[in-house]
C-alpha positions as CSV (number, residue, x, y, z in Angstrom):
1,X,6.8,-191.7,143.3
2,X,7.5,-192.4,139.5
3,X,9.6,-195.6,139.7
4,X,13.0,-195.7,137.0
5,X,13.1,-197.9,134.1
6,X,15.3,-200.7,135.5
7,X,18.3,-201.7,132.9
8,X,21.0,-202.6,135.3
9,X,19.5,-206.8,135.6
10,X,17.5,-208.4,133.8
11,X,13.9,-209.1,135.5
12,X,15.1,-213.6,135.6
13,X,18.3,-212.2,137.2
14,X,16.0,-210.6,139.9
15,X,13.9,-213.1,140.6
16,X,10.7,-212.1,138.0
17,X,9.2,-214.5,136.0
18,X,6.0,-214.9,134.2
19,X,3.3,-216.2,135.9
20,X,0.5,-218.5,133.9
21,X,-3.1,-216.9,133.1
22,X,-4.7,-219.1,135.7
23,X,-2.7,-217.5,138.3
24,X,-5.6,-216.0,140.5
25,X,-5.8,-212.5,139.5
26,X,-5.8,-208.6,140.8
27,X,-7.2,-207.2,137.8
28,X,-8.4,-207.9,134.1
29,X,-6.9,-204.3,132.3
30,X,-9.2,-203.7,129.3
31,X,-9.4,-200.5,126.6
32,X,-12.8,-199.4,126.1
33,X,-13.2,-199.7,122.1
34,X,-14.2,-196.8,120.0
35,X,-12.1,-196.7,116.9
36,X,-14.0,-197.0,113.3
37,X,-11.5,-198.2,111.4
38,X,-11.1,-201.3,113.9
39,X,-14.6,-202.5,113.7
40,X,-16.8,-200.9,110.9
41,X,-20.5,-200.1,112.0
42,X,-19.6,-202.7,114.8
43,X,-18.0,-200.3,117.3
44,X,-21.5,-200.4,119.1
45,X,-21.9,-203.9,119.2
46,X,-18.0,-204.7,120.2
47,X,-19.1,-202.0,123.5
48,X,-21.9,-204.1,124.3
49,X,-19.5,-207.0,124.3
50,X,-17.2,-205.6,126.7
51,X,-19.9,-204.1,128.7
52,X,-21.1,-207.9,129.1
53,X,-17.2,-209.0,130.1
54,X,-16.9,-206.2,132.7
55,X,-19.7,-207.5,134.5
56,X,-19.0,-211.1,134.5
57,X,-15.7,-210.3,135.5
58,X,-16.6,-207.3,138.3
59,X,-17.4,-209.9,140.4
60,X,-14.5,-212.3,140.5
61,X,-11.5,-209.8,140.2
62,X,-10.9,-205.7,139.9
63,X,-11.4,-204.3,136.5
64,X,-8.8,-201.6,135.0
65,X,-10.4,-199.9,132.1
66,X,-8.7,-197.3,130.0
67,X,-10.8,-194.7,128.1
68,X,-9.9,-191.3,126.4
69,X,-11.9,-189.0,128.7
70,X,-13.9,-188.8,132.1
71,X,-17.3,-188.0,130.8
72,X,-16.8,-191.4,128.4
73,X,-16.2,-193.3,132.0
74,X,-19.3,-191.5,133.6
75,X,-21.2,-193.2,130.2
76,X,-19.7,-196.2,130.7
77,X,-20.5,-196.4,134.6
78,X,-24.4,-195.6,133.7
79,X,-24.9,-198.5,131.4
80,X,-23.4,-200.8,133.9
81,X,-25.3,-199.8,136.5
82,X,-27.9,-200.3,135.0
83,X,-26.4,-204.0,134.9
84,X,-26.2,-204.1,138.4
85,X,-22.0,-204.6,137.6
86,X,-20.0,-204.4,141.2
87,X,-19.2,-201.1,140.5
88,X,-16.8,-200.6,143.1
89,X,-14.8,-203.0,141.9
90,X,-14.3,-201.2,138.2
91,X,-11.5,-198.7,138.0
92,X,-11.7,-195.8,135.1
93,X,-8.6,-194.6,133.9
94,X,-8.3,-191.6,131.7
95,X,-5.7,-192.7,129.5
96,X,-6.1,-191.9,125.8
97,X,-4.9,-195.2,123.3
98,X,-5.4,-195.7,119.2
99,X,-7.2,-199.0,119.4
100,X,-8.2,-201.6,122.1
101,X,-5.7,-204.3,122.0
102,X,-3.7,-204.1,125.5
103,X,-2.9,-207.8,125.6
104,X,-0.1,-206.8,122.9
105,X,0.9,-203.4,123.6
106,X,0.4,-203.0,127.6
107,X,2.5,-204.2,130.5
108,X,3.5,-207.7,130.6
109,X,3.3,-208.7,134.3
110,X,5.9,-210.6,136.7
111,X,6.0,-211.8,139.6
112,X,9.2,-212.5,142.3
113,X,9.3,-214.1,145.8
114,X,11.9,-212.1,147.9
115,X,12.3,-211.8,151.8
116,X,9.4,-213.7,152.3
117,X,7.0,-211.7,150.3
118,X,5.1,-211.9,146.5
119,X,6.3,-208.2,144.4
120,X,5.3,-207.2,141.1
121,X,6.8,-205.4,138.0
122,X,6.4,-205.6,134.1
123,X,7.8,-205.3,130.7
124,X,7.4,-202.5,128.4
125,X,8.0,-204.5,125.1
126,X,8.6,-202.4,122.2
127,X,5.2,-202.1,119.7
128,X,5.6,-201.6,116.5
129,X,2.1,-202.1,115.1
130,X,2.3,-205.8,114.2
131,X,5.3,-205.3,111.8
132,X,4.5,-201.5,110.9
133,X,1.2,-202.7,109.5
134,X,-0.8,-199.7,111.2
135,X,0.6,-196.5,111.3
136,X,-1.4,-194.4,113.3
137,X,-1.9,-197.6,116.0
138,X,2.3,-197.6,116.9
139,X,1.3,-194.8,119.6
140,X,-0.3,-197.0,121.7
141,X,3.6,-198.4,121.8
142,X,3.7,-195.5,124.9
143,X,0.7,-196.7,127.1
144,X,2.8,-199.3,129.6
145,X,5.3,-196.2,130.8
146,X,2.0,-193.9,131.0
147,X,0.3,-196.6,133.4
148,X,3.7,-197.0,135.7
149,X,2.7,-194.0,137.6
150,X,-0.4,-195.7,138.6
151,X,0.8,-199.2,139.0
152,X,4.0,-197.7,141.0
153,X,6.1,-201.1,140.3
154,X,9.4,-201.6,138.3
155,X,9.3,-201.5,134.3
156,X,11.8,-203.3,132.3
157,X,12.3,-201.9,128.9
158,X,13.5,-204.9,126.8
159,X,14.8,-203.7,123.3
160,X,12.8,-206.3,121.7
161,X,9.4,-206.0,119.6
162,X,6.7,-208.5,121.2
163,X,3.1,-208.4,121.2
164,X,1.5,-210.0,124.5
165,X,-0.3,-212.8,121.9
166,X,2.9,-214.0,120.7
167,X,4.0,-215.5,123.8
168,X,2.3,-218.4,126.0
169,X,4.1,-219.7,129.5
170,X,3.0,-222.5,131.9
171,X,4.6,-221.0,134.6
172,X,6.8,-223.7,135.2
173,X,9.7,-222.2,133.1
174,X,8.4,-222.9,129.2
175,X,7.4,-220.5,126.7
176,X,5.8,-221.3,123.6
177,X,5.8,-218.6,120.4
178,X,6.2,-218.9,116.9
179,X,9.3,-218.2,114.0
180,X,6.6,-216.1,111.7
181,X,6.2,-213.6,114.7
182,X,9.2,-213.0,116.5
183,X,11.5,-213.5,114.1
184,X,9.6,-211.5,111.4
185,X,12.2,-208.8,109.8
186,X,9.6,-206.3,110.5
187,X,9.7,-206.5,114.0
188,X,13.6,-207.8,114.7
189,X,16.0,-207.3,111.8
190,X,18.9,-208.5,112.5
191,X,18.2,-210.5,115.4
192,X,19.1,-214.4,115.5
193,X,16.6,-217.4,116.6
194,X,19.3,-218.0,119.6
195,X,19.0,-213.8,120.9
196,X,15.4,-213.8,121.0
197,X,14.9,-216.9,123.0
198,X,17.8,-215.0,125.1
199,X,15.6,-212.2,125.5
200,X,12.3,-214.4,126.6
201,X,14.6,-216.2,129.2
202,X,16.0,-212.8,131.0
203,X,12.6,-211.3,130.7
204,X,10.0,-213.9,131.2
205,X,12.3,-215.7,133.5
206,X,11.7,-219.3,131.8
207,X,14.6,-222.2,130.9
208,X,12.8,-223.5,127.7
209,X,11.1,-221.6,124.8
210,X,9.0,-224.2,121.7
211,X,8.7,-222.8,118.4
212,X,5.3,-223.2,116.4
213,X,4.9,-221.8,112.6
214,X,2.4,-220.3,110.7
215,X,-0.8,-218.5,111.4
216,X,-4.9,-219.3,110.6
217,X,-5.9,-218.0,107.9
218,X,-7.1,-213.9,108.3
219,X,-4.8,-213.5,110.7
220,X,-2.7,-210.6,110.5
221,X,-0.3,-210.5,113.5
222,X,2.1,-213.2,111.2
223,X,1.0,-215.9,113.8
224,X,0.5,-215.1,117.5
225,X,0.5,-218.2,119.2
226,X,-2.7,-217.3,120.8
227,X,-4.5,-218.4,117.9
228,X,-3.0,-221.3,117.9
229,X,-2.2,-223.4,121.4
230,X,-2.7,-222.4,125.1
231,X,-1.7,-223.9,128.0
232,X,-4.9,-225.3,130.3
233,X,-2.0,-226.7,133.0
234,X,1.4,-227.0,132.9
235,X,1.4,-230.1,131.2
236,X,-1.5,-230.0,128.9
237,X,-2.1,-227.9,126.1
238,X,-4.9,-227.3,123.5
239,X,-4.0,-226.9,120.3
240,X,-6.5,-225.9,117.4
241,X,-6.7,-228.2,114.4
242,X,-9.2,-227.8,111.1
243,X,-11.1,-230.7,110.0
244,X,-11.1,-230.0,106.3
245,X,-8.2,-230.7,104.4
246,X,-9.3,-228.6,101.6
247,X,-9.0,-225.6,104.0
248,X,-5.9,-222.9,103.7
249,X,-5.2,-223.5,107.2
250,X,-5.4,-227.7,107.2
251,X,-1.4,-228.0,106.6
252,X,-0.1,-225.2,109.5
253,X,-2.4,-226.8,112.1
254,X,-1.4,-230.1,111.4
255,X,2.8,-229.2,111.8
256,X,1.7,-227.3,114.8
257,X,0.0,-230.5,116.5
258,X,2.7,-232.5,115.6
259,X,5.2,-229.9,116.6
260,X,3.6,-229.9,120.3
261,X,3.9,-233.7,120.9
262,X,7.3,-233.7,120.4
263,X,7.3,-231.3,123.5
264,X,8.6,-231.8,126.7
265,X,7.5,-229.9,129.7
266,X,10.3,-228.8,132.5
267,X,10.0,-232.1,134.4
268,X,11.1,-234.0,130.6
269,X,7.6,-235.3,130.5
270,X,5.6,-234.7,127.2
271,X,2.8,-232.5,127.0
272,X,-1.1,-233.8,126.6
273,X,-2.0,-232.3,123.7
274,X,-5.7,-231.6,123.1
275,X,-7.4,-231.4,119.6
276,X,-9.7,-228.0,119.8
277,X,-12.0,-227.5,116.1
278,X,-11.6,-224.4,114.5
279,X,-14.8,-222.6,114.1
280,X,-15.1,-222.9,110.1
281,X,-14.8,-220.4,107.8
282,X,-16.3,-217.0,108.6
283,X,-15.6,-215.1,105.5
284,X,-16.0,-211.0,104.7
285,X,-15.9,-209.3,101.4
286,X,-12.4,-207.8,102.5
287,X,-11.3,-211.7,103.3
288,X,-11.2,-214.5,105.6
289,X,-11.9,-213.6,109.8
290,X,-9.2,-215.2,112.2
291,X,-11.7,-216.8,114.5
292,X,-10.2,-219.2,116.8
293,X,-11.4,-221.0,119.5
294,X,-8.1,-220.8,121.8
295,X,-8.3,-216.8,121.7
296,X,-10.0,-217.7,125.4
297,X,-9.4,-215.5,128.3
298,X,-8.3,-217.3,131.9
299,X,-10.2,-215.0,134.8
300,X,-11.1,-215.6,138.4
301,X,-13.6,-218.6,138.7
302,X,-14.7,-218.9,135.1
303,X,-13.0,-218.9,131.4
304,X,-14.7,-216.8,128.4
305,X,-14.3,-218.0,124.8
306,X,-14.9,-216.7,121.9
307,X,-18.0,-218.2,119.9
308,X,-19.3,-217.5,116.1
309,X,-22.7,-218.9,115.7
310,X,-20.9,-221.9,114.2
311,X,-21.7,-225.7,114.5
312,X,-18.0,-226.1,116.5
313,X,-18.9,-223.4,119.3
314,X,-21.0,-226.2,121.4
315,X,-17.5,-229.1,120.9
316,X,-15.3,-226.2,121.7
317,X,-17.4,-225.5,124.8
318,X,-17.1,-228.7,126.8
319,X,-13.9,-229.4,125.4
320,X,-13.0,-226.9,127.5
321,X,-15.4,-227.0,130.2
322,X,-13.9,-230.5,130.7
323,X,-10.1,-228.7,130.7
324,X,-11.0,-226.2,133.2
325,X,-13.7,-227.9,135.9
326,X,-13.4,-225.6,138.7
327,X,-13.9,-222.6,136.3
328,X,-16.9,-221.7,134.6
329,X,-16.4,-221.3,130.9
330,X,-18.9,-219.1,129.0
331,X,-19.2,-218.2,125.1
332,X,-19.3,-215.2,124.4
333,X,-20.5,-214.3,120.9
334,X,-17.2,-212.4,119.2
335,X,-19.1,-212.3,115.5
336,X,-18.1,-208.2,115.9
337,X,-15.3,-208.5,117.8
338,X,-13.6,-210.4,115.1
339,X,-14.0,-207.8,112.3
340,X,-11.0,-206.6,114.1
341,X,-9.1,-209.7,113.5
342,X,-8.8,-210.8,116.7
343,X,-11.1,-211.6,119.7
344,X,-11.1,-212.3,123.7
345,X,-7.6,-212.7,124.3
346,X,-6.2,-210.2,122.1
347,X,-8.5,-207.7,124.0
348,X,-7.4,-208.8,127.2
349,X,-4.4,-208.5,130.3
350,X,-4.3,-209.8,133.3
351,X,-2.4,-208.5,136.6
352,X,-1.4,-211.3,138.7
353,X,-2.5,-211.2,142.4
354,X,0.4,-211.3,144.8
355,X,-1.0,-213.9,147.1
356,X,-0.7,-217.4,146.8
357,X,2.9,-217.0,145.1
């Protein structure tokens, strides 16, 4: 049964609240890529990409994978055969989307303890294309309330614009974002600093929200802070930095670094912040790439993160490794990927598993 769009309490007033990526997961939800426009003469290479990421993650946690039609999952379910993916843990949904980029327009998951058990829900943000930068992408602003019939859990409808990469938690109540994105006048006119961190609070459930500024150069999302910093534990944080001071970028990252020592996490301890290279410049005829090394992707058992064929992939690698020593982390090369302006992450969202919360 179709469940309502619940607007009588906020999800924090229930109970909900965020969970961090490294929560063990049910399911990675991906959308296969096919459009042109995203990824020019690429949009072969980007599949191949994906088809490498469904197998690696087939067999640490369920798969959801949106795609326009049946016979394009029947095409899709061939090739990885042929991988030998766990198939049975891959789930096709026919679902039909403008572009691939579910961490910022699909369900934003949360979790509650209540009468001794874990239940789930999400938010249905409001999309608006990054700013009403793409046109013909705002209908993807539908997909969350098209997958509530299969996910059969309560949607909250905050009357807020937010993209899924413009928002980090640690799961212990703080919520880091940046003034570029949220408070853009493209996205919120007429909204105040002090409403939107109302907003995060009722609907991510957390007590604190840190501000960052800025965005690497190429981006075009006016600074998702999933470019910038990501939590590795509740305390420690990487944050990417640029080693030339010549480049466009050198000033933001700096702020940003100095920005997240003056943090305090929920216990009023300061965070460990971690220096993470950028990968150097990787530079198109239409302009500068936003390739970033914290646009990684938390799964079951292992971490994937983006590389570029650049002399920083190989630091950025067992910085991390060292971050996350129970998971495995593994590069994956996101030279295509990134003609989209924006890599593992922003391709990425994951559905919390109920147990162990």
């Amino acid at each position: 049964m179709k469940q309502p769009v619940t607007r009588c309490l906020v999800p924090a007033a229930l109970g909900y609240c965020m969970p961090a990526e490294w929560h063990p997961h049910e399911s990675t939800w991906l959308v296969w890529p096919k459009n042109p426009l995203t990824w020019p003469d690429r949009v072969a290479e980007v599949q191949e990409l994906y088809l490498q990421i469904m197998t690696l993650l087939a067999f640490q946690e369920r798969v959801d994978l949106l795609v326009d039609d049946r016979d394009t999952a029947d095409v899709i379910a061939g090739k990885l055969r042929k991988r030998n993916a766990a198939l049975e843990q891959i789930a096709f949904h026919p679902i039909k989307t403008a572009d691939s980029w579910i961490r910022d327009y699909g369900p934003n998951f949360l979790l509650r303890r209540t009468q001794g058990k874990a239940e789930l829900a999400f938010n249905h943000w409001r999309f608006n294309a990054w700013g009403n930068k793409y046109e013909d992408l705002k209908r993807d602003e539908v997909i969350p309330a098209q997958l509530e019939p299969l996910l059969k859990v309560p949607r909250f409808a905050p009357e807020l614009v937010l993209e899924g990469g413009s928002i980090e938690v640690n799961g212990e109540g703080l919520c880091l974002t940046t003034e570029e994105c949220l408070l853009s006048p493209s996205r919120n006119p007429g909204k105040s600093k002090s409403e939107v961190e109302q907003f995060l609070r009722d609907y991510l459930g957390v007590q604190q929200i840190a501000w960052l500024r800025g965005e690497i150069p190429g981006d075009d999302t006016d600074g998702h802070v999933d470019n910038l910093a990501r939590f590795v534990n509740p305390g420690t944080i990487v944050c990417a930095l640029e080693n030339d001071p010549s480049d466009e970028g050198y000033e933001t990252l700096q702020e940003n670094y100095q920005r997240l020592q003056a943090i305090l996490d929920g216990h009023g301890a300061p965070l460990e912040v971690i220096r993470l290279p950028m990968p150097g410049r990787l530079q198109t005829a239409q302009g500068r790439l936003p390739a970033s090394y914290t646009n990684f992707y938390i799964a079951n058992g292992m971490v994937l993160f983006p590389t570029f064929a650049q002399d920083n992939d190989a630091q950025a690698a067992d910085i991390l490794q060292k971050l996350f020593p129970t998971r495995k982390v593994i590069g994956m090369d996101c030279r295509s990927a990134v003609w989209g302006l924006g890599t593992l992450h922003c391709l990425t969202q994951q559905q919390p598993a109920l147990s162990l919360f």
